[in-house]
C-alpha beads as a LAMMPS data file, in Angstrom:
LAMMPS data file: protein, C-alpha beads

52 atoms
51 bonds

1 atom types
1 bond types

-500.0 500.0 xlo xhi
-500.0 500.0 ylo yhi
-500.0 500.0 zlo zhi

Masses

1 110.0

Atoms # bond

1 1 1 0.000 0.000 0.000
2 1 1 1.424 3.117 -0.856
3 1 1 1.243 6.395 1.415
4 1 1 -1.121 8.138 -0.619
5 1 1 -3.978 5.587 -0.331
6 1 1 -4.193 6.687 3.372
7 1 1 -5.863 9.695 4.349
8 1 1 -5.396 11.549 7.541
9 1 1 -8.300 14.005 8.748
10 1 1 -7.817 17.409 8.021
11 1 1 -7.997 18.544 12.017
12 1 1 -4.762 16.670 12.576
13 1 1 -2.942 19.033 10.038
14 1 1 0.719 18.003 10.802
15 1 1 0.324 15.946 13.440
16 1 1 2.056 12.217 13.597
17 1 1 -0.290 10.922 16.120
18 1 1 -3.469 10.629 14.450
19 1 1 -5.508 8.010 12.765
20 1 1 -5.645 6.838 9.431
21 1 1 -8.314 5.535 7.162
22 1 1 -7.803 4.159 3.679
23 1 1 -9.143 5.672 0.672
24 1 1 -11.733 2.629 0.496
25 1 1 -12.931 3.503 4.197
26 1 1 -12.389 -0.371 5.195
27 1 1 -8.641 -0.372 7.194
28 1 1 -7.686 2.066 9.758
29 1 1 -4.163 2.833 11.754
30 1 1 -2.033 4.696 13.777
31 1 1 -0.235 6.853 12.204
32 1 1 3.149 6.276 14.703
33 1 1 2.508 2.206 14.061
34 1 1 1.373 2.271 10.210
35 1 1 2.164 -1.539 10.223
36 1 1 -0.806 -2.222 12.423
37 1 1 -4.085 -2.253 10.324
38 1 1 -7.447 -2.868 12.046
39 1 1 -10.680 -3.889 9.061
40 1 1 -13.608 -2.543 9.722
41 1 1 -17.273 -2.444 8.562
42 1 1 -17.900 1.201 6.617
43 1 1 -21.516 1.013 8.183
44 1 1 -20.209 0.007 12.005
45 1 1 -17.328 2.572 11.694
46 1 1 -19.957 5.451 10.856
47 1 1 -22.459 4.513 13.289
48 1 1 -20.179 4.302 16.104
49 1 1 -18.300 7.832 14.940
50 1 1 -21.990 9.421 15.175
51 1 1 -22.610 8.613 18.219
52 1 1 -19.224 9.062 20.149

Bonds

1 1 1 2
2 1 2 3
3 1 3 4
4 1 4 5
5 1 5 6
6 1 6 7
7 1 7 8
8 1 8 9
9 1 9 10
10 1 10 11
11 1 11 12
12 1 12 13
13 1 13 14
14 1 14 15
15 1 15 16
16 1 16 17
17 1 17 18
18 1 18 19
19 1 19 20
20 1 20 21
21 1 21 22
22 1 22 23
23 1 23 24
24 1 24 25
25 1 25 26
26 1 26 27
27 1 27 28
28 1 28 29
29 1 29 30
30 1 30 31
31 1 31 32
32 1 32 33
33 1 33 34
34 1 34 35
35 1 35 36
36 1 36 37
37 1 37 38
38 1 38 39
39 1 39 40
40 1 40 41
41 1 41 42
42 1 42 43
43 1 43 44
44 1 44 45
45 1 45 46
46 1 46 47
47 1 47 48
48 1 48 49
49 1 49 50
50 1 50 51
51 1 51 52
């Protein structure tokens, strides 16, 4: 995977300690640990981020 199919969000600006998602919305990661990936559901990743 390169780095430019992982997108940081914009409030993190230049920040290293953020999370990532991928451009298809189904891996996330830690930006300090980018060799740990976690798959998730699209639909269980948005429900949960609208209600936390």
């Amino acid at each position: 995977m390169t780095e430019n199919e992982w997108r940081k969000s914009s409030h993190s600006h230049q920040a290293t300690d953020c999370v990532e998602v991928d451009r298809h919305l189904r891996r996330v990661r830690d930006s300090k640990n980018p060799s740990a990936v976690l798959t998730v559901d699209v639909r269980s990743l948005v429900a949960h981020l609208r209600t936390a």
